[in-house]
N, C-alpha and C positions, 0 to 999 in steps of 0.2 A: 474522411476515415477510410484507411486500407481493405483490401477485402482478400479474405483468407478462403482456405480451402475444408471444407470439413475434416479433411485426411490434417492436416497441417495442425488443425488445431488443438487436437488430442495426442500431436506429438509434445516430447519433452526430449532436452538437450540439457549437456553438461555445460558448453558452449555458449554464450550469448549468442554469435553469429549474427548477422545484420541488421537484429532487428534490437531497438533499444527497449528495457524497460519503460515502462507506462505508456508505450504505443498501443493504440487501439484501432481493435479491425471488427468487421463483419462478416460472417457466414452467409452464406446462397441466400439458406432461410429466416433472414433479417436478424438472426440473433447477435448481441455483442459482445465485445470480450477485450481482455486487458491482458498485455506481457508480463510478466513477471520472474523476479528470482526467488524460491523459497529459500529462505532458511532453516528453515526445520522442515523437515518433510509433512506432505499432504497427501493424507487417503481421499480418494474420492468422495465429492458430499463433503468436505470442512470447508468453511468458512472462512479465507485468509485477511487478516491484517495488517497495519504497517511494525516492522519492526518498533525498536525502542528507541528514544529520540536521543539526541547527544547537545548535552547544554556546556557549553562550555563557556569562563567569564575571562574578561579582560582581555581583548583580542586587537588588531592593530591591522590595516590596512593598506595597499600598495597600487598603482598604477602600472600596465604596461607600454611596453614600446612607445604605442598610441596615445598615452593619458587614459587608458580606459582603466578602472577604479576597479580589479578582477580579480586582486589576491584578498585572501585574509587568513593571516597566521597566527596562532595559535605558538607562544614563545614555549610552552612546556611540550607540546607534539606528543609522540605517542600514539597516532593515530594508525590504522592499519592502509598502506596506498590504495589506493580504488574504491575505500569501501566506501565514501558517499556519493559515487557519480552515479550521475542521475537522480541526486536528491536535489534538496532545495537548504537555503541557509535564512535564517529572518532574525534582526535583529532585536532582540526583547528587551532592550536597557540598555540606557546610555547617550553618546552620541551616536547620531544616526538610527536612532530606534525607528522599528518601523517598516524598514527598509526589507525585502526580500528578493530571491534570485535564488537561480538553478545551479546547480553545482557541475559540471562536465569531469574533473578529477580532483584527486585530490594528493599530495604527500603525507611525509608523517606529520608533517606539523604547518602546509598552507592548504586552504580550501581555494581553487581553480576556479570560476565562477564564467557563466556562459555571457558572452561580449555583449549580449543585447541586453542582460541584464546587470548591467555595469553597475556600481553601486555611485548615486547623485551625491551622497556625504562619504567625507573618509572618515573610519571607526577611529576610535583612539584606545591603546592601550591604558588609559587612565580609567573608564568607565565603560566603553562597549563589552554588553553581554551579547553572545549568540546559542539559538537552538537549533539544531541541524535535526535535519526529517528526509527519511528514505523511502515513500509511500511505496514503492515496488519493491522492496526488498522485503518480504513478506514471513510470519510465520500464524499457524495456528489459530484463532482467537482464542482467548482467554476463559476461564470459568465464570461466573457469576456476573459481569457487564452487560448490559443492554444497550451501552455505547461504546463503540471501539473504533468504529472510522471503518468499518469491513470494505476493504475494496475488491472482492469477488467471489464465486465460490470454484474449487477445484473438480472440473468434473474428467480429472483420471487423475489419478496420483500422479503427485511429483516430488520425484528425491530430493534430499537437503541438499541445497548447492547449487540446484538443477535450474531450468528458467522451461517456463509451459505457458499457456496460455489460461484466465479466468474467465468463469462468464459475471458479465455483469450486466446482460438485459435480455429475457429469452428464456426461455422452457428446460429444464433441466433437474438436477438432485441436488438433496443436501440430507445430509446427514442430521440426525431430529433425537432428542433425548425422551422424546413423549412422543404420543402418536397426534399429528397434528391434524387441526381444521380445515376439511376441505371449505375453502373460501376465503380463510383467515389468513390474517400475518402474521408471519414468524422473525424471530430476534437472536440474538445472539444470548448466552446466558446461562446455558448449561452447567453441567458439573461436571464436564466430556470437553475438555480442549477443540476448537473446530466444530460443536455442535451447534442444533438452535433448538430452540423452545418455542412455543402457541406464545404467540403477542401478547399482552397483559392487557386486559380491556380496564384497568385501572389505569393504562400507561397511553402516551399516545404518542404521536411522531415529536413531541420536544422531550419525551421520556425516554426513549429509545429509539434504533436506529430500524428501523422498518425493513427489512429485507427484502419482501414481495409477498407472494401470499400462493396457500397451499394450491392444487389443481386434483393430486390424487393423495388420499392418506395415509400414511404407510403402516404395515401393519401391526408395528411393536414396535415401542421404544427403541432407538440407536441401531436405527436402521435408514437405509435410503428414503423420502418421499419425492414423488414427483411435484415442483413446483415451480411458478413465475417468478423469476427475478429481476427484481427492478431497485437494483443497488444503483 
């Protein structure tokens, strides 16, 4: 794992610049953290998750240069260039079900697939389905879920567009729709896009997704608390 600067990591850029979505580094003081692009903008303290997935059916498959098994097109296209690199592609139905791999680009209508993750079956346009997943390309969390996949939380804002860094292990804020338990877990679930709620002591970690747990309690609802994250 890389190791970032504390100044570094509270910046935010419009730019990727060298560093790719879902790289992960560490601060001096052991804490970690994940790149990221919002999509929708993040005040500090929310909770960001993966975008929405792209399922798309009947899809067909190709080889380069090499024999390496690294396209997969999509005959109706439509798609916007770039937007799922650095996702991932997994085939859910068909031939080659099963099968998964990293995305590096994309056009409007082929997904570009990383050479190590070459696909072992070719898809058929007769019955391969595919779901396409962007786990860095982040917005918000949702209201009312207690599972969402949260892959970190924003501790400075970051504009829609923009790429910052998340924490996702280490002492920090989040933003709380109640005033939470010093000790407790808290979840995602609010009525507040980006908030979290006190863990459900009816609910447990196959109930929802555990975030970490409070350290100080904040003083009113939809406000900062200081807490351990351990996404």
């Amino acid at each position: 794992m890389n190791a970032i600067s504390f100044q570094s990591v509270l910046e935010t850029t419009t730019s990727q610049g060298s560093i790719t979505p879902g790289q992960r580094a560490t601060t001096p003081d052991g804490r970690e953290w994940v790149y990221v692009q919002a999509q929708s903008a993040l005040a500090k303290g929310s909770v960001a998750v993966p975008d929405a997935v792209t399922s798309v059916d009947l899809v067909s498959s190709s080889a380069d240069s090499e024999g390496r098994v690294i396209y997969i097109t999509y005959s109706t296209g439509g798609w916007t260039a770039g937007a799922f690199a650095n996702g991932y592609v997994y085939v859910d139905a068909g031939t080659g079900v099963g099968q998964v791999a990293r995305i590096v680009d994309n056009t409007a209508d082929t997904l570009v697939l990383d050479a190590r993750d070459a696909l072992s079956t070719d898809l058929a346009v007769a019955d391969s389905d595919i779901t396409i997943t962007t786990p860095f390309l982040v917005d918000k969390a949702a209201v009312t879920s207690m599972i969402q996949q949260a892959v970190g939380i924003a501790q400075v804002a970051i504009a829609a567009s923009s790429y910052g860094w998340l924490l996702t292990r280490g002492d920090g804020v989040v933003l709380t729709g109640e005033t939470l338990v010093v000790g407790a877990g808290f979840t995602t679930g609010d009525d507040t896009t980006g908030q979290v709620l006190v863990g459900a002591t009816t609910k447990g970690p196959y109930d929802a997704q555990n975030l970490g747990f409070c350290r100080v309690a904040n003083a009113s609802a939809d406000t900062l608390a200081h807490v351990m994250v351990t996404i």
